[in-house]
N, C-alpha and C positions, 0 to 999 in steps of 0.2 A: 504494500500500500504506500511504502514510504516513497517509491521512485516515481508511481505519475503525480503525486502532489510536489515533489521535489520538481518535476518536469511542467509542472502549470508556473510554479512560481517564477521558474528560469522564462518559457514562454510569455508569462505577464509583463516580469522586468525589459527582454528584447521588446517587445509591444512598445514600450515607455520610447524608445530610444527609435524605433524603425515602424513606425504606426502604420504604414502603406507596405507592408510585407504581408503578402495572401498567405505565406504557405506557416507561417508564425502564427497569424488565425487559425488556422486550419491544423497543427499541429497541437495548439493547444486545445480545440475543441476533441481532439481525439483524446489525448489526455485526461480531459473532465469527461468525455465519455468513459473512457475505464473505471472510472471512481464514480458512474453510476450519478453525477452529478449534471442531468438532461439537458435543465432548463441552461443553464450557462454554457455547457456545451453548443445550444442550441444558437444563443446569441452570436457565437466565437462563429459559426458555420457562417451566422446571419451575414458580420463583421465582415467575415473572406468575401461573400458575392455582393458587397455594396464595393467591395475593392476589386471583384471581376465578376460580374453577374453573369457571365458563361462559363465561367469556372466548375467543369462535370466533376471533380472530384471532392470540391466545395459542395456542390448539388446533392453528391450520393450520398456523402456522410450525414447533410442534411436530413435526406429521405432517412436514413437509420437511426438518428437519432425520433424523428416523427415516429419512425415504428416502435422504437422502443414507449414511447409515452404511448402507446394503443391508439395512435392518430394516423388508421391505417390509410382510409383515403388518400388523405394528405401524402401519404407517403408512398402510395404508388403511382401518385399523380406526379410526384417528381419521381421516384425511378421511372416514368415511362417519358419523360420530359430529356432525364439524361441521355437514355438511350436512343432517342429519335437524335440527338447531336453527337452522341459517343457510343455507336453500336457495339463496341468489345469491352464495355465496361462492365467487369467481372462483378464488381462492388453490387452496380442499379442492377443486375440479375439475378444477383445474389436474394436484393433486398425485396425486389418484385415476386420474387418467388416465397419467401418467409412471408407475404402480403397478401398471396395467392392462397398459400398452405394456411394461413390464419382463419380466410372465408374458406373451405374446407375445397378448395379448387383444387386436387392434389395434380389432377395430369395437367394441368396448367404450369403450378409450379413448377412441377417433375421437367419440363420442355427448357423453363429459365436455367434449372440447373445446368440439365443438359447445355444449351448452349453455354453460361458462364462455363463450364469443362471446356469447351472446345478453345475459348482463348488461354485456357490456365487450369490445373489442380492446386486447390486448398484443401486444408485440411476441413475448413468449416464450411465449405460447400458439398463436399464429398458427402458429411455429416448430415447436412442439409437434404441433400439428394438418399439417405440412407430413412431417413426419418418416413419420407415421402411415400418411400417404396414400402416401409411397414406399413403405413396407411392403406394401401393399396392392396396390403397380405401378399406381396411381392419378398417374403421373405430371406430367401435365397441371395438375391438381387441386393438386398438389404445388409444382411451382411458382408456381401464383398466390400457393398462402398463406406459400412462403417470402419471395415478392416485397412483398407486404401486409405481412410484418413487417419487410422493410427500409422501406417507405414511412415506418410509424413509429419505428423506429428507422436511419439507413441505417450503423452502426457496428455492430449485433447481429453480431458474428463469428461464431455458431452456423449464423445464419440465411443471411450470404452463403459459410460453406464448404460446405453442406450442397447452396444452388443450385448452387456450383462444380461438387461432385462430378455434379450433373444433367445437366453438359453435354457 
């Protein structure tokens, strides 16, 4: 806990001194995202696209952070905003899909995954995409891709309580 508040505060102080630096907003918002602290995250996102309002990356963490507060709308309406300007963004398919999977859309989701895969393996899309396929009683399927995200990650707790519960 003590390295992202040690990393807001460094982030804040640069702010002080470089106020027109996008990627200092934006880093710090991810920061206050780790620590689970939304609303100001949410601001620090706001901060980044008053200082580039096409900013996809600015955008996506935005939509994630909306998801996290249960402001699902909101938040597929920007991941589907980023992605009409940044089709390989891992991130907005990631978080369209968590958006999908929320309204019980699974083969919906299941597609976002799929494509976010095609630009990139994560270990929490992999997870994502494993969740989907238990939905679906796609079992089999399930396990491989919770196991493919322990490959790369083997400490993703999401990904090895979710095989637990598979067995």
């Amino acid at each position: 806990m003590g390295k992202p508040k040690q990393a807001v505060h460094f982030y804040e102080e640069a702010i002080k001194t470089n106020p027109d630096d996008l990627d200092l907003h934006v880093d710090k918002g991810v920061a206050l995202d780790s620590l689970e602290r939304y609303y100001e995250a949410l601001s620090s996102f706001e901060e980044a696209l008053k200082l580039d309002p096409t900013d996809s990356n600015a955008f996506a963490w935005k939509g994630e952070i909306l998801l996290s507060l249960g402001r699902i709308s909101e938040a597929t309406a920007i991941f589907e905003q980023v992605l009409s300007s940044d089709p390989k963004n891992m991130q907005a398919y990631k978080g369209k899909g968590l958006c999908l999977q929320e309204k019980g859309r699974y083969y919906e989701a299941l597609h976002c995954y799929d494509t976010a895969l095609t630009h990139g393996r994560t270990c929490d899309i992999l997870y994502s995409r494993g969740v989907v396929l238990l939905e679906l009683r796609r079992k089999s399927e399930a396990i491989e891709c919770l196991n493919q995200s322990l490959e790369i990650n083997p400490d993703y707790e999401p990904a090895l309580e979710a095989l637990l519960k598979t067995l």
